[in-house]
N, C-alpha and C positions, 0 to 999 in steps of 0.2 A: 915566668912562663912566656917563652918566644914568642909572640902573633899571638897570643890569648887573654889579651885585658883590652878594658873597655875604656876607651876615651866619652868620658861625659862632663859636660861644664853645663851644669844645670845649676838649678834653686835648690833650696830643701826640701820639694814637695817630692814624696815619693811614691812610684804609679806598678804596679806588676801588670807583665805581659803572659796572660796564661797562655797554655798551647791548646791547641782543640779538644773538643774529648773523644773519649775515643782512645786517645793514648793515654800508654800509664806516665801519668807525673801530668805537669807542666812548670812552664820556664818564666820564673817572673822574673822584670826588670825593675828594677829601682830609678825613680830620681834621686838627685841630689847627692848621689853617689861622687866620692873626689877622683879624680881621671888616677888612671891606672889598677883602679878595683877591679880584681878577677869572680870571675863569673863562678860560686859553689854551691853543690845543692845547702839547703835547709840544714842538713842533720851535720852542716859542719866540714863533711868533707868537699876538697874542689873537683872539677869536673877534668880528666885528666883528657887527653888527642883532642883533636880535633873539631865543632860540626861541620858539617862541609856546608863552605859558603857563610861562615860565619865565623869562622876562626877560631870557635871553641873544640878540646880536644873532646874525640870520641870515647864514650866510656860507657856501661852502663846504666849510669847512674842519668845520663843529660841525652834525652830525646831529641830524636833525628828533625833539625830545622828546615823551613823550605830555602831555595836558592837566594841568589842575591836579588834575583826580579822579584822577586818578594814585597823587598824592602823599598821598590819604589826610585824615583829620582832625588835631585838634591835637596840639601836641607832650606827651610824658610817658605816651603812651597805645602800646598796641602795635597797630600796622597794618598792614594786608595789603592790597597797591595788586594791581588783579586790570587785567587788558587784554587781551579774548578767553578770555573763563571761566579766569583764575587760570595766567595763562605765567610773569609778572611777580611777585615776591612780594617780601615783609620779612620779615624776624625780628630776633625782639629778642634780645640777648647781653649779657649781664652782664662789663664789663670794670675792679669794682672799684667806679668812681664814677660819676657822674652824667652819662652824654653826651647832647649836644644838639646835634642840627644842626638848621640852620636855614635855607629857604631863602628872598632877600627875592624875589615876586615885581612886576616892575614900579612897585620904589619901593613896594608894599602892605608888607601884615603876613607874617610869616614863617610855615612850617606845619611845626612841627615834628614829629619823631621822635626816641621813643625810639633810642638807639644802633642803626644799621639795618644790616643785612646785605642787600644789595639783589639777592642773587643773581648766581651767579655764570654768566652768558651772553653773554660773549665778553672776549675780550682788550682791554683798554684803550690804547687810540691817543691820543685825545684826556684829557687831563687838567687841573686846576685849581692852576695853581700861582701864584705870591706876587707883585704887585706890588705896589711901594712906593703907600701912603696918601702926602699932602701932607703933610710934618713928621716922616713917619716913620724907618725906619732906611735907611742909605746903598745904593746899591741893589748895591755887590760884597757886600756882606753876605747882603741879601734872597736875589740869586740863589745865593749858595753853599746858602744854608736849602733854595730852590724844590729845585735839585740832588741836595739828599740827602736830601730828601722824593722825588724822581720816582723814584732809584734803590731807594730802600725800597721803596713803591711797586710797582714794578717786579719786587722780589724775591717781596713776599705775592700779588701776581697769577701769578706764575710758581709758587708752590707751591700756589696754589687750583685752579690750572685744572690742577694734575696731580691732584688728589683726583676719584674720583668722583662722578656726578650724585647733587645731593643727593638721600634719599629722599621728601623730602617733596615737592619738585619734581614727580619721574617719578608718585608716586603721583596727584597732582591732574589730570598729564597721563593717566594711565590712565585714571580716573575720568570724564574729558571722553566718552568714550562710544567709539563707531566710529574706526574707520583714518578714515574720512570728513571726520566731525568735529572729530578733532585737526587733521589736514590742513586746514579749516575753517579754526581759529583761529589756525595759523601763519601762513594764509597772511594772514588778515583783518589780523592782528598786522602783519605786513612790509605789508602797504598802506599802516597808518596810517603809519607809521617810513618813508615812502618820499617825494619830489617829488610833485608832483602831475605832473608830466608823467611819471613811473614810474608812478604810481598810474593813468593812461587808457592806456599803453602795455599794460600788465599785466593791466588790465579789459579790453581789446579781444582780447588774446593768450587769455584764460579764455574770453570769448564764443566766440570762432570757434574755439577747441578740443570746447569742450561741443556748438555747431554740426556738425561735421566729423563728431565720432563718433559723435551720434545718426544724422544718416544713411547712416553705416556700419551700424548696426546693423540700421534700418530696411528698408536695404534686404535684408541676408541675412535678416531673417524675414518678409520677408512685406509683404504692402498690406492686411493684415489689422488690424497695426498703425498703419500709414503713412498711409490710404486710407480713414479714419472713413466718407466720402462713401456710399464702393460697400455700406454697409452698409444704408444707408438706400434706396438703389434696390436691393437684392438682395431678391428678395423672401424670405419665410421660408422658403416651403415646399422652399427649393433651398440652403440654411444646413446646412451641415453642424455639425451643434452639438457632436457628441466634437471635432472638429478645432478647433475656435473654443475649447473649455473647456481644451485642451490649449496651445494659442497663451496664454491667458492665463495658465495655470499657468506655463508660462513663462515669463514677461511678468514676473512677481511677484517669478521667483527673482533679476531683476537687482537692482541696486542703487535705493537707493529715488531716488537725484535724479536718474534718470533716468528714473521713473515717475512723477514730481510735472512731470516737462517732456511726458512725453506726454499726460497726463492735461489738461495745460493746454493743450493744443495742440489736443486732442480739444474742448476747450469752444469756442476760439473756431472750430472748422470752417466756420460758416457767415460767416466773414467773406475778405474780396476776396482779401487775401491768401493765406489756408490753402487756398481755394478753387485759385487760381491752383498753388500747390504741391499740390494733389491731383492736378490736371491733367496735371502734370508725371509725376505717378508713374502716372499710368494711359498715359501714352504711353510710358515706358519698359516697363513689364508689357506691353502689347499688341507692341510689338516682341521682348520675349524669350516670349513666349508661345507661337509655330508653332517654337519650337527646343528648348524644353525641357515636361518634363512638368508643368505649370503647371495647377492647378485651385484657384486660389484665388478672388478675386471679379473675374473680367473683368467692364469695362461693356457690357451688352447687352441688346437688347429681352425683354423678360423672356416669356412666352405668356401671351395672355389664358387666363383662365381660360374654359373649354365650346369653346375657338378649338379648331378640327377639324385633327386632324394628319392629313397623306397619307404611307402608306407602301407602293412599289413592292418585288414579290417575282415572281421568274420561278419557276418550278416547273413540272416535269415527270417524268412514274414515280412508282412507288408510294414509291418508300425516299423521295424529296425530299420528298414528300408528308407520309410522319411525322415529317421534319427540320420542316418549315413549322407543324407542330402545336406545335410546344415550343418554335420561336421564338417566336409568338404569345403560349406562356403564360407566356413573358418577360416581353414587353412585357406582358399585360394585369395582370401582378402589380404593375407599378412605376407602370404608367400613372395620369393624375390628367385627360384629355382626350376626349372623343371620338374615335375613329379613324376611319379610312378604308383599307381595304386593298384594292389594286389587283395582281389574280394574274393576270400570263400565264402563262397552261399549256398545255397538250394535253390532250387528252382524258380520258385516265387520272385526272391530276391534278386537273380540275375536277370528273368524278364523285365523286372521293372528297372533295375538301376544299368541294365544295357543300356536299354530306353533313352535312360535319363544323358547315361553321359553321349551317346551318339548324337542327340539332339542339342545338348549344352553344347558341341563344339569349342570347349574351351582350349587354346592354343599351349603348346609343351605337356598336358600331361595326356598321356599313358594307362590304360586300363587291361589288368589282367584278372581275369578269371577263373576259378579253381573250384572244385565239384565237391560240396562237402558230405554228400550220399560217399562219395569213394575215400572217407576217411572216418567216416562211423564205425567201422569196425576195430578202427585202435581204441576208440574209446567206449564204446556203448556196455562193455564190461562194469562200470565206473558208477555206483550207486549214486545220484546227487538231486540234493533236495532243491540246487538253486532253481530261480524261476525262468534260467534261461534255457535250464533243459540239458538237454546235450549238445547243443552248441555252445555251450558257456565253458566246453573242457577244449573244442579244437584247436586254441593257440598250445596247446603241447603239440601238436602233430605238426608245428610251420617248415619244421628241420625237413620234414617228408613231402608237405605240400607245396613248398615253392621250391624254385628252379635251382639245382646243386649249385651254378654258376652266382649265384646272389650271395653276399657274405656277410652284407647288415640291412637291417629292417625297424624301422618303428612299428610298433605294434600297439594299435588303436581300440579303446571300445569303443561304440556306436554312441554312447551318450558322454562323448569328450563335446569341451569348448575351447576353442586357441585363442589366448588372447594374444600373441606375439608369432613372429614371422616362428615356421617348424624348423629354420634350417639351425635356427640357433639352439634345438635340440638336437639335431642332428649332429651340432659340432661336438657333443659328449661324448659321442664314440674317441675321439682323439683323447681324452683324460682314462681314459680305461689303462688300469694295468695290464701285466701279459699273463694275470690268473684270470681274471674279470669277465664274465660274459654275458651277463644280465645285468641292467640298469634298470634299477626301480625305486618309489619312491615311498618310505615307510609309510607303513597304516597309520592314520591318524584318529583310529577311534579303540575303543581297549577291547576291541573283539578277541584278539588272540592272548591277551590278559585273564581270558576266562574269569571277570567280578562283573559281568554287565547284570548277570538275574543268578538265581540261586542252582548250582548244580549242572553250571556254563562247560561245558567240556569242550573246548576249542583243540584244531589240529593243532601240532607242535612248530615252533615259529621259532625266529629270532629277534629277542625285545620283543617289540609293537608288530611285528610280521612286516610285511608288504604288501602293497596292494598293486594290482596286475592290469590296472584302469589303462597305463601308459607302461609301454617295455620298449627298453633298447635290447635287441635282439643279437650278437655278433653268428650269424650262422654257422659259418665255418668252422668257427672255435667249437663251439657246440656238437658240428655233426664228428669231430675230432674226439668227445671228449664221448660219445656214443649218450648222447641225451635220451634217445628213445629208450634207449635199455635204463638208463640211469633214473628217467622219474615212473616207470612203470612198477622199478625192483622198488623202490620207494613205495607209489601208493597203494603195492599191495602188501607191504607190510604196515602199512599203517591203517588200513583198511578191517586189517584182523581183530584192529581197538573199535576204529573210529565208526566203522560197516558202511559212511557214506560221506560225501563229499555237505558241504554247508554253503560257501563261498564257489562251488567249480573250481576250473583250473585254480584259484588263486592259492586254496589250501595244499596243493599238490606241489605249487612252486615253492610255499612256504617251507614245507617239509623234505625237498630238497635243498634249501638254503640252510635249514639248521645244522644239516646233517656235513653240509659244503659252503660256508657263509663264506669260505673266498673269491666264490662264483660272482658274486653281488658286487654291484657298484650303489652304491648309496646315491640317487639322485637327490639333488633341495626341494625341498617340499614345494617349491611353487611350480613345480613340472608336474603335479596332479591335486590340486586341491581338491579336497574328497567333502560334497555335500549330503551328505546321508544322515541319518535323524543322533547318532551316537558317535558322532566325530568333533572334533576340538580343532577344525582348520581356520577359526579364527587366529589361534596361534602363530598362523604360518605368514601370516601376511600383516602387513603393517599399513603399505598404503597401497594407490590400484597401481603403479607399478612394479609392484612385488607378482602380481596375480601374472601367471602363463597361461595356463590351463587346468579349467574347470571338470568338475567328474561327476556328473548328475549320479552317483552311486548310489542311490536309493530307490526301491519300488516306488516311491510317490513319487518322485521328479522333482515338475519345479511346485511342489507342494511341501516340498522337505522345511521342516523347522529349522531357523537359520537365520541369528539374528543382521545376516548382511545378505536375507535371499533374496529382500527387494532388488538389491543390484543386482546381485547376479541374473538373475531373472530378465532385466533390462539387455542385461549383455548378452543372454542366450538369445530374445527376443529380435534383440536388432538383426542378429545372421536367418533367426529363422525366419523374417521377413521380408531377410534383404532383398532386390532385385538380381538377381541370377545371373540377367543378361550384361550385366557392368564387368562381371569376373570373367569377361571374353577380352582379355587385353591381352596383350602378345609380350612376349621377354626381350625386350628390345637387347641386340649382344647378342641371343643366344640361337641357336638352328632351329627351325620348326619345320613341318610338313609341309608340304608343295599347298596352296588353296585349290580348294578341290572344286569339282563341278558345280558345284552350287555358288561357292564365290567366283568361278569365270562367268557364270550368265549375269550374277549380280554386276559386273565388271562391264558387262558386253554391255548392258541398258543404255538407251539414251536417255538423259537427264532433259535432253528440251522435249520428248515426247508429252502430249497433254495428257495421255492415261499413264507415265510414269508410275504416277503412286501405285496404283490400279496393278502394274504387270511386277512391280517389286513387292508388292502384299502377298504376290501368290505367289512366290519365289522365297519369300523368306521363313526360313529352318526354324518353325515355334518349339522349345520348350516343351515337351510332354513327360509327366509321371505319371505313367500307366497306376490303375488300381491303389489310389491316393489312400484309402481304408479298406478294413478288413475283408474281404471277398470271399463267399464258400458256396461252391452250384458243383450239384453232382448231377449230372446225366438220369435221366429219366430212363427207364428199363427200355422203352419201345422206340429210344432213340430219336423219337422228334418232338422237337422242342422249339420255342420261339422265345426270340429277346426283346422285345422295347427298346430301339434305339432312339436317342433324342439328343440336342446340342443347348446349352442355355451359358447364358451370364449370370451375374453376380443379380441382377434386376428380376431374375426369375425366381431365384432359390425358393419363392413360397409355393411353388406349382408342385416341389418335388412331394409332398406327405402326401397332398392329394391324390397324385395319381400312383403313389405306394398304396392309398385302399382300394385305389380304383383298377391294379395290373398286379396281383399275384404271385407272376412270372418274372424272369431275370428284368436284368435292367441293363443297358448299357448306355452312360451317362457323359458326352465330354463337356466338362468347365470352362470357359472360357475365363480368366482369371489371372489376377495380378498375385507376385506373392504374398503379399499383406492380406489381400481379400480370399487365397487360399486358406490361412490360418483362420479367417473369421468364418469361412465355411465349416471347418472340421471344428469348432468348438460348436458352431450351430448342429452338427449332424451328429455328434455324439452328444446333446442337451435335449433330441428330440428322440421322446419315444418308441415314434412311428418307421425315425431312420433309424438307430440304435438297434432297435427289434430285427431288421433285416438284413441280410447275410449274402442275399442273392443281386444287391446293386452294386455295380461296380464303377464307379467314380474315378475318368481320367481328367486329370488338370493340363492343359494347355494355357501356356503362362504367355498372358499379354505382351503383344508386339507389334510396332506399326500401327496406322490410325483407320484401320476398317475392320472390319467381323469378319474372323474366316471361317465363313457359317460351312462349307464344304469341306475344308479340313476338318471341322471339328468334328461333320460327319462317320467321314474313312476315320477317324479315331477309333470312336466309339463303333462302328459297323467291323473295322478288323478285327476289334478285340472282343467282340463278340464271339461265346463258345459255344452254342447251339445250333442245329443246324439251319431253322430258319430266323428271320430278323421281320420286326413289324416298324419300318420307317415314321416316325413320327415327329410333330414339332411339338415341343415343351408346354405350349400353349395349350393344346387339346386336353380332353379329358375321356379317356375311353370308355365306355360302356361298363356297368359293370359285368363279370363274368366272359368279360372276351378274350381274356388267355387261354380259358377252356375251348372256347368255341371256335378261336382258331387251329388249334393244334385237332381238334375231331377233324373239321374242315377238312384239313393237309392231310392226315389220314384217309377220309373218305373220298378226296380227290386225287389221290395217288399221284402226289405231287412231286416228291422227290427227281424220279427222273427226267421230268418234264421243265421247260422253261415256261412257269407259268408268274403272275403277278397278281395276286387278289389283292382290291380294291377297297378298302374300308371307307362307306360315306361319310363325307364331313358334315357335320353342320356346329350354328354358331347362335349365340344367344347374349343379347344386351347388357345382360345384368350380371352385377357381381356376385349377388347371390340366387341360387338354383336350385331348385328342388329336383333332380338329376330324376331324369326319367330310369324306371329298371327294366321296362323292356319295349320291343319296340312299336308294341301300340300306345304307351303313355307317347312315345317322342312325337308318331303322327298326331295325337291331339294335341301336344304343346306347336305343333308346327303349321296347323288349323285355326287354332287360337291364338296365333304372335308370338307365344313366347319363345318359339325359334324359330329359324332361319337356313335354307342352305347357305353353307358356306358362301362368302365375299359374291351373292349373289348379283348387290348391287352396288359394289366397285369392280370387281375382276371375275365378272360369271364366265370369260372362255374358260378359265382354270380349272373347274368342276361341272362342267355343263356337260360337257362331256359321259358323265356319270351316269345318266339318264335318271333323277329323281322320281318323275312320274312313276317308271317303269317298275323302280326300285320301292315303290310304296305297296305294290301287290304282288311283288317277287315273294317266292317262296326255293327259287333255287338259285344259283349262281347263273348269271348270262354275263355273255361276252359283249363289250367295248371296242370298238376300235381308237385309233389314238388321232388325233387334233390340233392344229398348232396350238399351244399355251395351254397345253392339258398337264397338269400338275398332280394327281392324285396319290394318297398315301397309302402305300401299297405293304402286302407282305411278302418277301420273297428269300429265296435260298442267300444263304449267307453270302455263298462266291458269285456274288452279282457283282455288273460295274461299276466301281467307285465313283463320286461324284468327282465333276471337274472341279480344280481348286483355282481356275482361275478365275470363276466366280466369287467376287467376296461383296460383303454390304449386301445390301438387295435387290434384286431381279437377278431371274432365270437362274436362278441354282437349285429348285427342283422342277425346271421344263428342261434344262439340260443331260436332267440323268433319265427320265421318263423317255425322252429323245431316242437315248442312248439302249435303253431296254427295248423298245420300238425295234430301233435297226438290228438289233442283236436278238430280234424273231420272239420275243417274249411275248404271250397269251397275255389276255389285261381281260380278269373275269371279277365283277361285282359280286359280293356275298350279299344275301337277300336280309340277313337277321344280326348284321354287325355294325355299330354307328360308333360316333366319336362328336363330340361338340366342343367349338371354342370358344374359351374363356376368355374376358372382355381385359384388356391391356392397355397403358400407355404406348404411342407410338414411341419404335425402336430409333435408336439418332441416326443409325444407316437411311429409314427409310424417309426422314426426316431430310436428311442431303439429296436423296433420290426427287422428291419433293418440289426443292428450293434449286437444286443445282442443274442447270441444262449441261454444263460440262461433264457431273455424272452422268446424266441419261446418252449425253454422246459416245462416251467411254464403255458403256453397257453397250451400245449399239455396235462399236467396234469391236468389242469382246464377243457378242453373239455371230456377226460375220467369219472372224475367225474361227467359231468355235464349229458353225456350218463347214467352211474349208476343209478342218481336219475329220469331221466327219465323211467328209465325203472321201479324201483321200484315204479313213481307213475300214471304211463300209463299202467303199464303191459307188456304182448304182445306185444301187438299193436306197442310199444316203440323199441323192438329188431331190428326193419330194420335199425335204422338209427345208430345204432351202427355196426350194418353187413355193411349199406353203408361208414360208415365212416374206418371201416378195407379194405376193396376191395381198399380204393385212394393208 
């Protein structure tokens, strides 16, 4: 056999070379073999072609060898043949003399080794035993020699492979690095040693294995990883970046060849292919998306930025009223857009939330108003148990009540919470198909399952129904598709079962969607997380950036059971007490309105002026929400009637029960108050009995600004929004007599005072003590005023103030006498409602009720003392206004230049007539 025998001039000793395992067979090699013995297996027959790089022939029966680098350098040298960083090795062994194997390849030169030990890695099948040269020995000889070489042989294989792995073996395997890596070069090893048609059978088996399980993985985390694409259309400003740094931390922790496949797959994104499989993964996401709580990067119209968002809120009463305040300062905390807000309300509700937003000033949004008396007649047919009433059905009527020009809307209840920016609600109109015209978010409690209590007859739904907390509204499509006729023919067939609504509108929407569920878009549950006593929106959320928006949908509120309502609670909290005044920031980028009157004077001020603070206190636009609690006064048959006006802080609130026993009559109340110390008001005033029980005060909040008291704003608050026709001026301090609500309103009748400019004067007086046994009429008060235990009024710090009053005169009066007016005559008078406002550029203390007395003075008002009506005040900490007044000469100068001026424009708008009281005020 040409190039296929083996030159070996060895000793007798004889050594088999097994092949690795892993393949079938292996190849032992003999020592002591005489030169020219061919290489045959075991069973007798020889090994026919070739190996390559070895010179034996190819055949089945003799496994494929490694190359000639294999085998190392020349002979007499020690070698170490490496295949896959070191599986395969030599050693050299000393056995006495000189051993040399040799092997010839292809008819070449031989490459020897020192005496080898080739490692013992698998049992020997195939072996090299003896045939006859031409000339040589007889061959029943040869084969007895081959025979008891195979069984030798045979014996040293069977006592190697019972000894342990060599160490130096396992060591070099250790040393290979990772479980990875070794795995690597096993398997790289078993490649080479394989067919070629094993070796593409076993590449294609490794491909579509490493295939299979990346997109296993892929898809359990995400299109974060999957989905390179959406990252580049997701705009930043909507990148949740904790959630992205946490995906990749994890990313990290897997194995590294499977990060070197993503990474590679991530470069070529922008080719046909990768493209094509992005596609794939964004249509599997948008199908599990309306089923699971899914916020990772859906494909969708992203919001231009300045693009004006529309948001529809019905609102009616005073409490919806302050729910509407604190959804707003939801949304304008998160907000990045212009807004547009569209309120139907009633009457109630549009006084006070004009109010609110003309005074907040906040810059880009937009307020519109809609009459909801001129759409009760679409629904007041409409039997419904909810607790909202008939306003709880008007979002059916939005198609009629807002402007045909408008074509989409969110549509908000009053007890929503936003925890993220609305425009990224607003971008779901972009995923609407071209049947889809409502976006809502499943019910999450089993109301329309009809198993909550026994003999539940819920309206007809689809699944779990919807709830109507939150609606994407497409108008257009809607007034297209004739919705007014469509839920009307609706609920009055359903009505022929059901006789009344249970939910409002929501039952109405439900049973147009069963009847129509292609209408519906399926919003993700975290666009209304619903807390109500029989809902499961735990389920929807996993951590707090899952949570969007909150749905106090329960009668109890934030009393609802809920075992994560502490948070929520926290989060509704923090808006409803936020500061107000911070969500006046402007859209930098976007157009706004010219600054108007009020910001050019703020503009005009000079800053080195020393009454600066002084002239911008009384310039700056407070915060008011008109009628903060319940409010009900009805007109009195004979039309005249008086209010109690009065201004207090947060330092007063315990004056107000007392003089609730002590005034019978309306009240008109302004707060001076932060938003924080608004909320601790309204828990005190619904905890008290006394306020609780009354219906007729009406509580405006004036939300703190600037570092002075605007004791004259807060007045005109409370004096405007007074509804009777006359007003009894008071400071919160006093405590009125009792039965003087009666006794003024005869008064005004028997003096026929209506068409007269007159001013009745109620005496002050004042008393040491904290506690009083209140005189009840007014012969007790002249004995306690005989006896010390009172006092006229600030007789002896500020007597020009009420001296004026004539006490003497006023202790044997039995009818009203006239007064004339005083410099520094201060007195607390009753008069018609359309009297003049105080000035407000009085603030802190001094001359803020001698300026308005002044003012009534020149404007020809009577000043008549009642003979049988007092008032006494109740002993107090000094105020910090008056405190500065006090301590500061720069206040007291600043009041000085505030009174001169304020003489100026008197006179420039009285005339005449106006010059005394600036001659009186030179003569002090």
């Amino acid at each position: 056999m040409k190039g296929a025998h083996i030159d070996l001039p060895l000793q007798h000793t004889s050594k088999m070379l097994p092949v690795p395992s892993g393949i079938s067979g292996s190849l032992s090699l003999f020592r002591g073999l005489e030169e020219g013995r061919s290489c045959r297996p075991s069973g007798g027959r020889s090994c026919g072609g070739k190996l390559p790089g070895m010179g034996f022939r190819d055949s089945p029966w003799c496994p494929q060898w490694p190359s000639e680098e294999f085998w190392g350098g020349g002979g007499g040298q020690h070698a170490s043949s490496t295949l896959g960083k070191g599986i395969w090795r030599s050693e050299e062994r000393s056995f006495g003399g000189k051993e040399r194997l040799g092997v010839k390849v292809d008819g070449g030169g031989t490459r020897g080794r020192e005496h080898g030990n080739w490692g013992d890695l698998g049992a020997g099948k195939y072996g090299c035993t003896s045939i006859p040269k031409s000339g040589g020995r007889n061959s029943e000889e040869a084969a007895a020699a081959a025979s008891a070489a195979e069984v030798s042989a045979a014996r040293k294989v069977q006592r190697r492979h019972a000894r342990p792995p060599e160490p130096r073996l396992s060591s070099r395997l250790e040393n290979a690095g990772s479980s990875e890596a070794r795995s690597a070069y096993l398997t790289f090893a078993t490649i080479m040693l394989c067919p070629w048609r094993v070796k593409l059978k076993l590449l294609l088996a490794t491909v579509t294995l490493v295939f299979l399980i990346s997109w296993l993985y892929l898809f359990m985390d995400g299109c974060s990883l999957m989905l390179p694409p959406c990252f580049g259309e997701q705009s930043s400003q909507y990148l949740d970046r904790e959630a992205l740094a946490s995906q990749m931390r994890k990313m990290e922790e897997e194995n590294q060849l499977l990060k070197l496949q993503l990474s590679h797959s991530q470069a070529q994104e922008e080719t046909p292919g990768r493209m094509d499989f992005s596609q794939q993964g964004l249509q599997f996401i948008k199908e599990q998306e309306g089923r699971s709580n899914y916020s990772g990067c859906p494909k969708q119209r992203m919001v231009q930025k300045c693009e004006l968002l529309h948001v529809a809120i019905v609102c009616a009463g005073y409490n919806a009223s302050r729910d509407v305040v604190t959804l707003v300062k939801s949304i304008l905390f998160h907000r990045k857009n212009p807004l547009h807000f569209h309120l139907i309300t009633d009457s109630v509700a549009r006084q006070i939330l004009q109010t609110v937003f003309q005074t907040w000033m906040v810059p880009s949004v937009q307020v519109s108003f809609y009459n909801a008396d001129d759409l009760k007649p679409d629904i007041s047919w409409i039997p419904n148990k909810h607790y909202s009433g008939i306003y709880g059905l008007m979002k059916l009527t939005l198609t009629k009540a807002l402007p045909s020009d408008l074509s989409k809307v969110i549509v908000l209840d009053t007890d929503i919470t936003f925890a993220t920016d609305i425009a990224e609600l607003w971008a779901v109109f972009g995923k609407f198909s071209d049947k889809q015209v409502i976006g809502l978010v499943e019910n999450q409690s089993d109301w329309y399952l009809g198993n909550l209590w026994k003999n539940h007859k819920p309206w007809p739904a689809l699944d779990r129904g919807f709830n109507t907390g939150v609606i994407l509204l497409l108008l257009d499509r809607l007034r297209h598709l004739g919705w007014e006729q469509l839920w009307r023919v609706t609920a009055e067939q359903e009505l022929m079962n059901m006789l009344s609504t249970s939910l409002a509108d929501q039952d109405i929407f439900n049973a147009v969607i069963k009847q129509k569920p292609t209408l519906v878009y399926r919003l993700p549950c975290f666009w209304n997380v619903q807390l109500s006593d029989h809902t499961r929106s735990e389920q929807c959320y996993t951590e707090v950036s899952d949570l969007k928006v909150i749905h106090w949908n329960s009668p109890k509120k934030l009393r609802v059971k809920n075992k994560h309502v502490e948070f929520f609670r926290n989060l509704y909290l923090t808006f409803l007490e936020y500061d107000g005044n911070l969500l006046r920031r402007e859209l930098f980028g976007c157009a706004s309105l010219p600054s108007g009157q009020l910001q050019q004077a703020l503009e005009e001020l000079d800053e080195d002026d020393p009454c600066y603070d002084f002239r911008r206190q009384s310039l700056i636009q407070h915060r008011v929400h008109l009628f903060f609690l319940q409010y009900a006064f009805s007109e009195s048959a004979d039309e005249i009637d008086v209010t109690l006006i009065a201004q207090l802080s947060m330092d007063r609130l315990q004056m107000l029960e007392a003089i609730c026993k002590h005034w019978t009559g309306p009240i008109s109340l302004a707060l001076y108050m932060s938003d924080a110390e608004a909320q601790q008001f309204l828990r005190y005033a619904q905890a008290s009995e006394v306020l609780s029980n009354r219906q007729n005060v009406a509580y405006h909040i004036v939300y703190k600004e600037g570092q002075f008291y605007p004791v004259n704003f807060l007045r005109n608050i409370a004096l405007k929004n007074a509804q009777t026709s006359h007003v009894f001026l008071m400071d919160i301090d006093f405590l009125p007599m009792y039965g003087l609500y009666d006794y003024l309103r005869s008064s005004i009748m028997q003096l026929e005072l209506p068409p007269k400019k007159v001013a009745l004067i109620v005496p002050a007086f004042e008393t040491l003590h904290y506690r009083l046994n209140f005189p009840k009429s007014k012969a007790e008060l002249l004995t306690m005023l005989d006896m010390g235990s009172l006092y006229t009024f600030r007789y002896h710090v500020w007597p020009q103030g009420h001296a004026p009053t004539d006490y003497a005169k006023w202790r044997t009066a039995t009818v009203p006498y006239r007064v004339e007016w005083q410099p520094q005559f201060e007195p607390y008078v009753v008069v018609r409602r359309d009297c003049p406002l105080y000035d407000q550029r009085f603030v802190g203390f001094g001359w803020n009720k001698v300026s308005h007395i002044m003012e009534l003075d020149a404007q020809e008002y009577e000043l008549l003392v009642l003979p049988n009506a007092f008032m006494i005040h109740m002993p107090h900490a000094p105020s910090f206004d008056i405190s500065k007044f006090r301590q500061s000469a720069s206040y007291r100068n600043c009041l000085q230049i505030l009174r001169e001026e304020f003489h100026q424009d008197l006179s420039r708008k009285y005339g005449a007539a106006a010059l005394k009281y600036l001659t009186a005020e030179r003569s002090l």
